[in-house]
C-alpha positions as CSV (number, residue, x, y, z in Angstrom):
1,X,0.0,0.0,0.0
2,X,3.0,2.7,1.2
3,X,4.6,1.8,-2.4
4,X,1.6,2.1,-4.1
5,X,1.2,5.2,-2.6
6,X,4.3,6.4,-2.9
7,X,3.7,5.7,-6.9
8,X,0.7,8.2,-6.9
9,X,2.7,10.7,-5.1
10,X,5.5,10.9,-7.5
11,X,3.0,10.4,-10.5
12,X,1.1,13.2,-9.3
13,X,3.9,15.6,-9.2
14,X,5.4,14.5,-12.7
15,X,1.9,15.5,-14.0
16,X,2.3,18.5,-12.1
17,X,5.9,19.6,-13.3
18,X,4.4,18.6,-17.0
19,X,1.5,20.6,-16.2
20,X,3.5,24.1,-15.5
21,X,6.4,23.4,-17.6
22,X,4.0,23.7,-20.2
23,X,2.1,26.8,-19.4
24,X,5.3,28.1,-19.2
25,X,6.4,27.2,-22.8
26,X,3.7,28.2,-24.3
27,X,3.8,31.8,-22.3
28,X,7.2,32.3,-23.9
29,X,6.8,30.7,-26.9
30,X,3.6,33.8,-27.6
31,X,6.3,35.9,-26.6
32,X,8.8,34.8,-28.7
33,X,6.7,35.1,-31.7
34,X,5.5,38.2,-31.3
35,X,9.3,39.2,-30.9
36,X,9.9,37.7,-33.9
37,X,6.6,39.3,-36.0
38,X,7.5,42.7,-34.5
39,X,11.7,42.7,-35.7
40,X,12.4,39.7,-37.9
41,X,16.2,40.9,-37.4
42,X,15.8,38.8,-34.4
43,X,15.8,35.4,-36.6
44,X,18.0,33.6,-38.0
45,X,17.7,33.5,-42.2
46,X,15.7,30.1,-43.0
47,X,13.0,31.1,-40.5
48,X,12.0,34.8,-41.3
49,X,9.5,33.7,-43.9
50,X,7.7,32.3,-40.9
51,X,7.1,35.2,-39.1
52,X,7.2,37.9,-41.7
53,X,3.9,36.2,-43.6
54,X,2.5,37.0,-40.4
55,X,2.9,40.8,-40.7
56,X,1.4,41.0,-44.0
57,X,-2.8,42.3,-44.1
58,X,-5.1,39.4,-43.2
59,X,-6.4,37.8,-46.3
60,X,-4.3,40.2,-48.9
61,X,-2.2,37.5,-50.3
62,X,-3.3,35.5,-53.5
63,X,-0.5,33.3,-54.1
64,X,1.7,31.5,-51.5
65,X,4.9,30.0,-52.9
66,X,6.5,27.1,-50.9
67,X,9.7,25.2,-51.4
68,X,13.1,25.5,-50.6
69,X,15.7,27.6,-51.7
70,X,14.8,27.1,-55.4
71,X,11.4,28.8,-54.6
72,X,12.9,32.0,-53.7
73,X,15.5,32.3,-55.6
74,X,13.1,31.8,-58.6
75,X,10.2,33.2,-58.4
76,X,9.9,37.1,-57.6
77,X,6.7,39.0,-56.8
78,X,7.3,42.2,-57.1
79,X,7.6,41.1,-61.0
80,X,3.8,39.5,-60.4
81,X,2.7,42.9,-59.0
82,X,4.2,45.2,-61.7
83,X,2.7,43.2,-64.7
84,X,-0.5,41.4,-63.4
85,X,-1.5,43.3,-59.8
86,X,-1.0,39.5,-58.3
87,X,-0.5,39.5,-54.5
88,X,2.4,36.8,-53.8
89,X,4.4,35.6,-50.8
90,X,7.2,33.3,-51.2
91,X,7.6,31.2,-47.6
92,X,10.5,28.9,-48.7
93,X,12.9,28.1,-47.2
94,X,16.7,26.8,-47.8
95,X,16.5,23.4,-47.1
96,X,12.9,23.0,-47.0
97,X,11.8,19.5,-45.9
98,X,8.3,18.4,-46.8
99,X,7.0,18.7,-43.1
100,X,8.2,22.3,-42.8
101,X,6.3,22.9,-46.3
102,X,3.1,21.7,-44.4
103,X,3.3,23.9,-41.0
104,X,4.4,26.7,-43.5
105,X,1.4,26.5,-45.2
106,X,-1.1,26.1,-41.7
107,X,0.9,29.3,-40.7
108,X,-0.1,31.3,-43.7
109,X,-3.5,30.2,-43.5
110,X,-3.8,31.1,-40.0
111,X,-4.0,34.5,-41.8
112,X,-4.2,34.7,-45.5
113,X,-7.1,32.9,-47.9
114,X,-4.8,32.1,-51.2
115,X,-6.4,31.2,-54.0
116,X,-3.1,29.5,-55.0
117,X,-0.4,27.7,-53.4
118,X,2.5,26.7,-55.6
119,X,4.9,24.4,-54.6
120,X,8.3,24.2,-55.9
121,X,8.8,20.3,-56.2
122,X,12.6,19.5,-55.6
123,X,11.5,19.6,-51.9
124,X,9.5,16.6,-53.2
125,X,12.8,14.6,-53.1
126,X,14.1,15.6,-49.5
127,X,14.0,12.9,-47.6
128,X,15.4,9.3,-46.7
129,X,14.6,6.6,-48.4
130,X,14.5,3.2,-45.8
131,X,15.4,5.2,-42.7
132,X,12.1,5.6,-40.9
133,X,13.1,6.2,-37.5
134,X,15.4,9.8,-38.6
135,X,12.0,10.9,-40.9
136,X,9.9,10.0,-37.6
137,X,12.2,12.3,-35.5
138,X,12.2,14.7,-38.0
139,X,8.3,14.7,-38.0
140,X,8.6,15.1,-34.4
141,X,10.9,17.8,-34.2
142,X,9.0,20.1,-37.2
143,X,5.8,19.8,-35.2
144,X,7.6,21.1,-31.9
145,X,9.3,23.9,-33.8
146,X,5.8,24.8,-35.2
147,X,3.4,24.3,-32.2
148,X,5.8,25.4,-29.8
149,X,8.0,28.5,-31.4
150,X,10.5,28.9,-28.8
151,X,11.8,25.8,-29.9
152,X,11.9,26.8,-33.8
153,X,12.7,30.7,-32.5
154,X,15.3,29.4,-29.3
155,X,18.2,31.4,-31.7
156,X,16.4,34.7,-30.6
157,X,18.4,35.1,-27.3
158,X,21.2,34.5,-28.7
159,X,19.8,38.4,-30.3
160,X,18.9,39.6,-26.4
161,X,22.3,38.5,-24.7
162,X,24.5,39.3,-27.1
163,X,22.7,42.1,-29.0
164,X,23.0,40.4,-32.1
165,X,20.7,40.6,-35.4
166,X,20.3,38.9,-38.5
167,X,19.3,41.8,-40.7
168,X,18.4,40.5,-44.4
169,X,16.7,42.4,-47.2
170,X,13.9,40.8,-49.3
171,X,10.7,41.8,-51.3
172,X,7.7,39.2,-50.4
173,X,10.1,36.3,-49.4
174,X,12.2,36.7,-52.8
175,X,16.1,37.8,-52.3
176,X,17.7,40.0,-55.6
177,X,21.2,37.7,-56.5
178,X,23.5,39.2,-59.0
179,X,26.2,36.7,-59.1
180,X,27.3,34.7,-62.0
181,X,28.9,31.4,-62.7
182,X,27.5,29.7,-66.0
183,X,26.5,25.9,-65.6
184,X,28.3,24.6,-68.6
185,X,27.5,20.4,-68.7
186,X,25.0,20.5,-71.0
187,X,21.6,19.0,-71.7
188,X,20.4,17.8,-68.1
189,X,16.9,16.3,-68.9
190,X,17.6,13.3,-70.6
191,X,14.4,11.0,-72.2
192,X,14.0,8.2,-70.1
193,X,10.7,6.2,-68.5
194,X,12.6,5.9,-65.4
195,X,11.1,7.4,-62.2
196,X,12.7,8.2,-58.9
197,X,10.6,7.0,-55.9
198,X,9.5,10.3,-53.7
199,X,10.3,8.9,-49.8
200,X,7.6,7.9,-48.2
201,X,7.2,10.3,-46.0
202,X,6.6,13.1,-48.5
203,X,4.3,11.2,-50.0
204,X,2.3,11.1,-46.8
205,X,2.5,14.8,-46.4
206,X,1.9,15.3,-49.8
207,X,-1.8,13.6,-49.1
208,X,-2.1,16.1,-45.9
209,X,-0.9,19.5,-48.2
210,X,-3.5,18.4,-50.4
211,X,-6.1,18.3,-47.8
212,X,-5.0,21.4,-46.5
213,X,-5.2,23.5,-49.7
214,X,-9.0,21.8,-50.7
215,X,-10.1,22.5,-46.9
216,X,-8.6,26.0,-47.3
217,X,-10.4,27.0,-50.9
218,X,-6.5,27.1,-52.7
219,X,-5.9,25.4,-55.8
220,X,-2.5,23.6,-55.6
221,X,0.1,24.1,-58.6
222,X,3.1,21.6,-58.4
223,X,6.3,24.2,-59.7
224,X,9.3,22.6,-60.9
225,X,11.8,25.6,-61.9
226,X,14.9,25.3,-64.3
227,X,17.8,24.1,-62.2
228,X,20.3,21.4,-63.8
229,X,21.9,20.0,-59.9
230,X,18.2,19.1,-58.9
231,X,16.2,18.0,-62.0
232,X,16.3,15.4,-64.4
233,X,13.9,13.4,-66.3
234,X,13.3,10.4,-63.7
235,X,12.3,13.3,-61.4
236,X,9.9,14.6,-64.0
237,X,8.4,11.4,-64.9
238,X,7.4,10.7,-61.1
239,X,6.1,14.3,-60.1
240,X,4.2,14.2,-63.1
241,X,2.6,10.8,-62.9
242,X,1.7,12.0,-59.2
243,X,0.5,15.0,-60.6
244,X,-2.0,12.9,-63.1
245,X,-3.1,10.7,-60.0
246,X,-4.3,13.4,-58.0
247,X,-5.9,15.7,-60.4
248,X,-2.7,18.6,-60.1
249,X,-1.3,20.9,-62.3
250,X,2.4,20.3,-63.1
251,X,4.1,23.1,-64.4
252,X,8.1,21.9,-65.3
253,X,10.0,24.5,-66.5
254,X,13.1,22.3,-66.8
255,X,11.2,20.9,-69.8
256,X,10.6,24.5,-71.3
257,X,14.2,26.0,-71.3
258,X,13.6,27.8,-74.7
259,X,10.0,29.0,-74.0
260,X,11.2,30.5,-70.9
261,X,14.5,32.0,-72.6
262,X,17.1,30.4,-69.7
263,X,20.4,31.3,-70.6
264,X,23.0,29.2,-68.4
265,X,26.1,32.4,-69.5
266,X,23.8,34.8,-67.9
267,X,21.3,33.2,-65.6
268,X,23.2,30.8,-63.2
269,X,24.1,32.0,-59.9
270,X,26.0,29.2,-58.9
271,X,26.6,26.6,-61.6
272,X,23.2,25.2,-62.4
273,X,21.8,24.8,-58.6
274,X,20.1,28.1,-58.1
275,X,19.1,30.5,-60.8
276,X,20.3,34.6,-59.8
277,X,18.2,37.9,-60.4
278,X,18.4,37.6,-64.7
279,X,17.4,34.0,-64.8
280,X,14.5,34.4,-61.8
281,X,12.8,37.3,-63.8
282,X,12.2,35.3,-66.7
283,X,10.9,32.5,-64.8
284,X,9.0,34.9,-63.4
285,X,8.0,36.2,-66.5
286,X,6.7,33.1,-67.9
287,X,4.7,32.1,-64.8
288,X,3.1,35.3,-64.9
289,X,1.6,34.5,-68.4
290,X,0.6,31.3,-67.0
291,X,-0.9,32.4,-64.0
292,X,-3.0,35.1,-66.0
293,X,-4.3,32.5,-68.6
294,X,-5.1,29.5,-66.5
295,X,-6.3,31.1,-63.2
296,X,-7.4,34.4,-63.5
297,X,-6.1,36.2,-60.6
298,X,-7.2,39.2,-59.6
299,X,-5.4,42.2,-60.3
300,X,-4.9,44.4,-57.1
301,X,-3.0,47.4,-58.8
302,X,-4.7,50.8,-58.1
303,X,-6.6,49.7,-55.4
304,X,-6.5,51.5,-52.4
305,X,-5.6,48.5,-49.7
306,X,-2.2,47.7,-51.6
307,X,-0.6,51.3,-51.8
308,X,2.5,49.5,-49.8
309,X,2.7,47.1,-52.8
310,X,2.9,50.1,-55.7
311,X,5.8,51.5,-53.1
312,X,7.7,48.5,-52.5
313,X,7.7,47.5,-56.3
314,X,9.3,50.9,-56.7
315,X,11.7,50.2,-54.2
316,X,12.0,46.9,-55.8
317,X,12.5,48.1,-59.7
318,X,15.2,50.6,-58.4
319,X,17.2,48.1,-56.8
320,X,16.8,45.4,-59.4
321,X,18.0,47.7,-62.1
322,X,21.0,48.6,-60.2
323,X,21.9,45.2,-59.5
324,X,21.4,44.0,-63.3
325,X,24.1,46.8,-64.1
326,X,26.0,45.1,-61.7
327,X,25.3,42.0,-63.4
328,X,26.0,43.4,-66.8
329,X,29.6,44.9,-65.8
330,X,30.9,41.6,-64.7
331,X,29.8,39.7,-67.5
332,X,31.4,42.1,-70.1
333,X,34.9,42.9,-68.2
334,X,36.0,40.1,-70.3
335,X,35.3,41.7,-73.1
336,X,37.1,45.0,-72.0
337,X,34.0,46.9,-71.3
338,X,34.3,49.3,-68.1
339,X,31.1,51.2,-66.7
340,X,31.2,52.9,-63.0
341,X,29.4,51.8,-60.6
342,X,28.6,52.4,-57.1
343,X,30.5,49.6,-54.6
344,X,27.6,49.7,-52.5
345,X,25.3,48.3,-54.9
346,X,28.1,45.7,-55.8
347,X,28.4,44.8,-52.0
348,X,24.4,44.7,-51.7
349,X,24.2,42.5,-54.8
350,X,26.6,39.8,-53.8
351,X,25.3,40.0,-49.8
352,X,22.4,38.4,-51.2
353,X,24.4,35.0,-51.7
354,X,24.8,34.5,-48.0
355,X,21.2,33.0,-48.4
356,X,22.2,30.4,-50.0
357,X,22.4,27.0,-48.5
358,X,21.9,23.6,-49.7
């Protein structure tokens, strides 16, 4: 009976300590975020996305963009504003795993009513094939970091105690990269009726995204963009017999070089993995068209609500214009040509390749 007791007594005040330990986590963890809305500088690159969607007008954005770093390094909308009036926001992030693609998308919810979501499929492929037990604890540790931020915002006192920031530029999620190194290999999407077998675990999240956008009222467009180190035909093959199965649009640039005008002298940033500022515009460009045509968007330019957006794509089409001069200087200094230019615009420009992880 005295052990027995003894039992309840020590359940009792494990339940307890749970109990307050996690009143107390989720008292700083509304904290933390609302740090982290208020100054973004706080956070750590990968994560701003997450709390700067949350700053934007509830229910103003039309298009959410998810992915990893191919998503914002290729797709820019400020370009959507200035030609169609489209309302974009791109939440990637580098590295993006397919769980983090799912609590992105619940976040953005929590505030906006897209009527797109397009997701940039090479985070389609991230993942382990046969090792269940690392994609089960990564499961686990993308639902702490979402449900309980301080864990996914814990690098924010590393900003209080040692009055550090992690101040970082962007227009709607979409960072301008001048750089240039030309992917020179060649043709990269070779015919073949090969697939490559998506891990399991996307494919489970995959069913749960898809739930999410129907449940939500967003149409779900499957986005791959040009980029020779992460596509190839096997790839293709399987998003787009996925795409077929569940009823999805599959939009594969890779497979419309030419009709998108990808140049790899002029448009790689880093040797066919990531495309730079020339390259995104015209993928841009050519989405653009194809957002117009197939889904009719509405066009917000003019109205009174999105006065920040007209200002910002001014800021925007300054900055990009200095920054393709940039571009244009280094890529004729071989052939002689000088033109001046300002070295802060050269020092902005290549800032923007700290971004870039794998």
């Amino acid at each position: 009976m005295r052990d027995f007791k003894g039992i309840q007594k020590r359940a009792g005040q494990t339940i307890l300590f749970m109990a307050i330990l996690i009143v107390i986590l989720t008292g700083v963890s509304e904290r933390i975020e609302l740090a982290c809305i208020e100054n973004d500088n706080l956070v750590q690159s990968r994560n701003k996305s997450t709390f700067r969607i949350l700053r934007e007008p509830d229910n103003s954005i039309d298009v959410i963009v998810v992915g990893d770093s191919l998503s914002y390094s290729s797709v820019s909308p400020m370009e959507l504003w200035k030609d169609y009036g489209i309302t974009a926001y791109v939440c990637g992030q580098s590295g993006q795993k397919i769980q983090e693609t799912y609590h992105m998308l619940e976040n953005a919810f929590a505030t906006q009513s897209p009527k797109l979501v397009i997701l940039e499929t090479n985070t389609m492929f991230r993942g382990r094939l046969g090792q269940e037990l690392t994609n089960l604890k990564e499961t686990l540790e993308e639902w702490a970091n979402n449900y309980i931020p301080i864990f996914q915002g814990h690098d924010i006192w590393k900003s209080f105690v040692m009055d550090k920031e992690y101040p970082e530029e962007n227009f709607k999620g979409f960072a301008l990269r001048c750089s240039i190194q030309a992917y020179e290999k060649g043709d990269y999407m070779l015919e073949t009726e090969q697939k490559e077998e998506m891990p399991p675990t996307v494919v489970n999240y995959m069913e749960n995204i898809i739930k999410l956008c129907e449940e939500n009222g967003a149409k779900l467009l499957l986005l791959g963009t040009p980029s020779p180190a992460n596509y190839n035909y096997r790839r293709h093959n399987s998003i787009d017999a996925y795409a077929k199965e569940h009823n999805l649009e599959y939009l594969d640039m890779n497979m419309k070089l030419k009709e998108v005008g990808i140049d790899w002298n002029t448009d790689a940033l880093d040797k066919g993995d990531h495309l730079n500022l020339s390259g995104a515009r015209k993928v841009t460009q050519y989405l653009g068209e194809f957002l117009d045509k197939e889904y009719g968007l509405p066009d917000h330019r003019g109205e009174r609500n999105y006065i920040a957006w007209q200002k910002e794509a001014e800021d925007y089409t300054e900055k990009m214009k200095k920054f393709l001069k940039v571009m244009r200087i280094n890529e004729d200094k071989t052939n002689g040509k000088l033109e001046k230019v300002d070295n802060s615009d050269i020092s902005a420009c290549m800032s923007g390749l700290l971004r870039i992880t794998i």
